[in-house]
N, C-alpha and C positions, 0 to 999 in steps of 0.2 A: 520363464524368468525367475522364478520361484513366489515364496512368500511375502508379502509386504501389508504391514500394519499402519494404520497411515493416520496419528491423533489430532485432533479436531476437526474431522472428514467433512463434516455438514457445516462447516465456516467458509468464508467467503472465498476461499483461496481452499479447503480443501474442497472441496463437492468436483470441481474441475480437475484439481489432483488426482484424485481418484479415477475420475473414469480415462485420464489420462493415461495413467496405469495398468487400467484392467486393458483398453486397447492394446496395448503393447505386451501383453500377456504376463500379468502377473496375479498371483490369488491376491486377492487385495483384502485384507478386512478392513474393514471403516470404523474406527471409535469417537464415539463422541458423549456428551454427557445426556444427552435426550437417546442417544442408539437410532436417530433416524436415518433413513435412505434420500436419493436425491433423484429423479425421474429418470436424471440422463444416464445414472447406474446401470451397468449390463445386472443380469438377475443372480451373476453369481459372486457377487460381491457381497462380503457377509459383515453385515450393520451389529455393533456391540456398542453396550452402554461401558463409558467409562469416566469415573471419576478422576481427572488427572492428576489429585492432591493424595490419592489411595495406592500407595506403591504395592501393596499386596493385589490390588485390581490390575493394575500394568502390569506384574509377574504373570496373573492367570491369566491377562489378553497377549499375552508373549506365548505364553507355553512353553513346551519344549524350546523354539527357538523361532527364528524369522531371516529372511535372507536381508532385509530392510525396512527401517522405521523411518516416514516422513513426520516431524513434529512440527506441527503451525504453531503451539501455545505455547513454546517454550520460553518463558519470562523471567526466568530468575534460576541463577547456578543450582538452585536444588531441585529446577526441572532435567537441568545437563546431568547433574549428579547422577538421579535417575536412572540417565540412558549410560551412564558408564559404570553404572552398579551391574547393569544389565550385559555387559561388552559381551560378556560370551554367552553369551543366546540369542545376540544381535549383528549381520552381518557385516552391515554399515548405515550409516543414518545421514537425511538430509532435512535442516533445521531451520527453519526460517529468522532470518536475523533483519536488520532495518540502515537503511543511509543513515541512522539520527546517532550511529554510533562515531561516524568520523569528529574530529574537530579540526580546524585550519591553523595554520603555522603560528596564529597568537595566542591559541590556546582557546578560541571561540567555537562552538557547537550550536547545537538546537534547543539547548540547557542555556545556553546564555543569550540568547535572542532578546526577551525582552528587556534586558541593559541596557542602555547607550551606549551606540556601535556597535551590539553584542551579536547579530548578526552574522553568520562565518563568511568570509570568504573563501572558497573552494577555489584549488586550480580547475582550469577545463580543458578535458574532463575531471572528471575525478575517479581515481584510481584507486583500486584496495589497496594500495602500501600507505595511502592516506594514512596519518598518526589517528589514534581512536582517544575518545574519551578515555579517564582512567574505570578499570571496572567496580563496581559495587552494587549498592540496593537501592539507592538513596530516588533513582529517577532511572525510566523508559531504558533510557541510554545507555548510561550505568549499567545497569541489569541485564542488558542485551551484551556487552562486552565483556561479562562474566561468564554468561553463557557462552560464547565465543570460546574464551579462554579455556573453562575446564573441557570443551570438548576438542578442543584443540590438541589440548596438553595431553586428550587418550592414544593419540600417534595411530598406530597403526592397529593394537587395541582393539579402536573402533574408530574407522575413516568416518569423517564427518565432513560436508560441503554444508557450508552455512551460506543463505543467501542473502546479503544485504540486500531488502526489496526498499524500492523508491515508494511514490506514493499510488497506493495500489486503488485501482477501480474494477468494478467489475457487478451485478448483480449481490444480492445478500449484504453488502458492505453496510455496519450498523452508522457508518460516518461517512460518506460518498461525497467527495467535493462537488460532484457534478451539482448538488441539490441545488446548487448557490441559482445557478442559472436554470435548471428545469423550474421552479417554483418560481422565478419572476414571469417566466416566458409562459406557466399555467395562469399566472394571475393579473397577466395582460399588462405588467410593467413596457412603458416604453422606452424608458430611459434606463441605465444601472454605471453607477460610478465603479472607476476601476482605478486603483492605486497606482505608481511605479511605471504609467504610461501603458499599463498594458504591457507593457515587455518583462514581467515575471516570466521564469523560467525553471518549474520544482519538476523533476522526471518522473513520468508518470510509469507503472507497471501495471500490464492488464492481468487479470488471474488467467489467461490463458497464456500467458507469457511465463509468467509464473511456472503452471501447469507443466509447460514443456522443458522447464529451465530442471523442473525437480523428474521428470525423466528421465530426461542424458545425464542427470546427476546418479541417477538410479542407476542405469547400464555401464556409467562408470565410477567407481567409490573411487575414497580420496579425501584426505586431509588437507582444505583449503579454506578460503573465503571469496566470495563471487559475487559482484555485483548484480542485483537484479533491475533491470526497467527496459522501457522499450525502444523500436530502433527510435524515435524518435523524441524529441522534448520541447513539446510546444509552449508558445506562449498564452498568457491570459487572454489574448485577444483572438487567438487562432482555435482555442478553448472555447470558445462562446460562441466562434462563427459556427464552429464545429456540433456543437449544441442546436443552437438557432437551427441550421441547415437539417438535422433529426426531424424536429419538432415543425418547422415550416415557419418559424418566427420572425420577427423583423422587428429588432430594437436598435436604440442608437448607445454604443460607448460615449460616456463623457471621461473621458481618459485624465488624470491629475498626475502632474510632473508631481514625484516624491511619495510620501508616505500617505496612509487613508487620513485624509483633510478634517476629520471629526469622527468620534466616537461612533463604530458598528455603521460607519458611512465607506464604501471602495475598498474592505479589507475582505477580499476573496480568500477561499483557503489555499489557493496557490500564492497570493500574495506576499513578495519576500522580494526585498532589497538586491540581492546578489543572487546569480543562477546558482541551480543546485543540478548537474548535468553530469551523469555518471559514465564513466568509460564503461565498455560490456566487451573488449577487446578481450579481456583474460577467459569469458566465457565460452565465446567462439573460438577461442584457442583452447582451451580444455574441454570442452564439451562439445567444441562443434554444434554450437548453438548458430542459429540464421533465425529471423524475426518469423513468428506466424502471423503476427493481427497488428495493424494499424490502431491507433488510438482510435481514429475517425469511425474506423468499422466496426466496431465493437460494442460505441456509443447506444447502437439503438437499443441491445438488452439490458443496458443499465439506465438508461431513460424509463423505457419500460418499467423496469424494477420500482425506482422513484417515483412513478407516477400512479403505480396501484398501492404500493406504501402507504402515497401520500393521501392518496381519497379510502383512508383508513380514518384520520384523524386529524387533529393538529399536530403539526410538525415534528414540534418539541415535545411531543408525548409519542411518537412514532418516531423519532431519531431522537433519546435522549441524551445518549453520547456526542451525539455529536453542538445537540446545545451546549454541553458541560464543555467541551473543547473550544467552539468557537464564541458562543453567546450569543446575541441576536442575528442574523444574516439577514434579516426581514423587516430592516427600523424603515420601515418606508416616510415613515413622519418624519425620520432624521436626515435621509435620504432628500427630500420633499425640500426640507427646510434650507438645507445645506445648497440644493440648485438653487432657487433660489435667491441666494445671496453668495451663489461660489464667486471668490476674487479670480478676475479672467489672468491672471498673473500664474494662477495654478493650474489652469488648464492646458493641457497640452491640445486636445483637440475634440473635437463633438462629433465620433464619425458615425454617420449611418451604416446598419447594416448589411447592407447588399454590398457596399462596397469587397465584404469577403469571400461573397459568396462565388 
């Protein structure tokens, strides 16, 4: 298949990339800023340390040339820049991009959520011809459609498939939604409020899903945009039975019509007002993509992962990003209080466990 370079190899979505890769016969080198290897590596996959902000280290882990570069980190047009400084010694590239680039027809995105009404609403599905934020520096989004753009603009150049990945899960993740519910159901929570009736819907993408999306993107170059995530898009409540069922747990939803009832009480990090449910039509039509992994099946290695993480330490000193994103997931006192005294007007309903299972 030839060469492939593949930067931020040991992140949660490369380590899978890669050996995804070297199956399918490619030399793969691995860079990342530590230059570690990952178990599930075949032994000839060759691990390089690289600083991603050191364009002179990119030129000497390129070399002479590469038939393909997969980039995880690319965060801002002067990562794109980069790879189209690079175009001829690079055969084509596949760049991981994010859903938080669209906005819906009033002009709302993931930038404007916490407004009043700010929210988007998406058609369903949702489609890459979706209008996108406009691009710059300023935020996640922004930045991500910049990058979009200048490698877009290299044409043929340098083919580029960017993936708009939904919300990814999988082992290694520094912010794993799952934690919401592995960490009540370690700490013998019986109860866990749930915003929006449980019926949230944000599409998940497993990095094995991933994995194979940046393969068939690999055997076939191309100057595109492609949605990433999985065949399916569960909701909050299909999410926890799903969990629960791993883990052997048995708690009860206290489900709330509307939004989280009080402060760090039912705001899950799938938690959102309007579905966020990606078409993946265009990628089965270009790539010939067909789903490999079930959300459900997948769950137990990132359970797993969460749970030796977790008996490292306190939470928020073992997932700090993801404190800094969400904030408390854990106010059990707030939780406590709020049952409590919840107005039954906001209840949608109190269902047991087993019911999903």
């Amino acid at each position: 298949m030839g060469r492939a370079v593949v930067i931020g190899a040991t992140g949660q979505i490369g380590r899978p990339a890669v050996a995804a890769l070297a199956r399918d016969g490619w030399e793969v080198t691995a860079a990342s800023r530590g230059g570690g290897r990952d178990e599930d590596w075949p032994g000839d996959v060759r691990a390089v340390r690289l600083d991603r902000e050191d364009d002179r280290a990119l030129e000497s882990v390129l070399g002479d040339g590469c038939d393909l570069v997969v980039d995880m980190v690319a965060f801002r047009a002067h990562h794109a820049r980069q790879l189209t400084r690079l175009a001829d010694r690079i055969g084509s590239a596949v760049v991981i991009s994010s859903v938080a680039v669209y906005q819906d027809d009033k002009g709302r995105g993931f930038d404007t959520q916490s407004e009043p009404d700010g929210f988007p609403h998406y058609p369903l599905p949702l489609p890459e011809t979706q209008t996108t934020v406009a691009a710059g520096d300023a935020t996640y989004s922004t930045a991500k459609v910049a990058v979009e753009q200048e490698l877009l603009a290299a044409g043929e150049r340098l083919p580029a498939t960017l993936l708009r990945a939904g919300a990814v899960h999988g082992p290694h993740c520094r912010t794993p939604r799952e934690l919401y519910f592995v960490k009540r159901n370690l700490d013998g929570r019986r109860r866990r409020v749930i915003a929006y009736g449980g019926r949230s819907r944000f599409h998940p993408v497993g990095v094995h899903t991933l994995a194979e999306l940046i393969r068939l993107a690999a055997a076939r170059p191309g100057s595109r945009v492609l949605n990433a995530a999985d065949a399916e898009a569960p909701t909050v409540v299909e999410i926890a039975a799903a969990v629960d069922a791993v883990m052997g747990a048995d708690a009860e939803n206290v489900l709330v019509d509307g939004p989280p009832p009080a402060p760090t009480v039912g705001d899950t990090p799938w938690s959102v007002p309007a579905p966020v449910v990606c078409d993946m039509s265009a990628a089965e039509r270009e790539l010939g993509y067909r789903p490999v992994a079930a959300y459900a099946d997948t769950l137990p290695e990132t359970i797993d992962w969460i749970t030796r993480r977790l008996s490292l330490g306190d939470w928020r000193e073992v997932y700090p990003k993801m404190y800094a994103a969400y904030g408390d997931l854990f106010d059990y006192s707030a939780e406590d209080t709020w049952l409590r005294t919840a107005p039954q007007e906001r209840v949608t309903a109190w269902e047991p466990r087993a019911a999903h299972r």
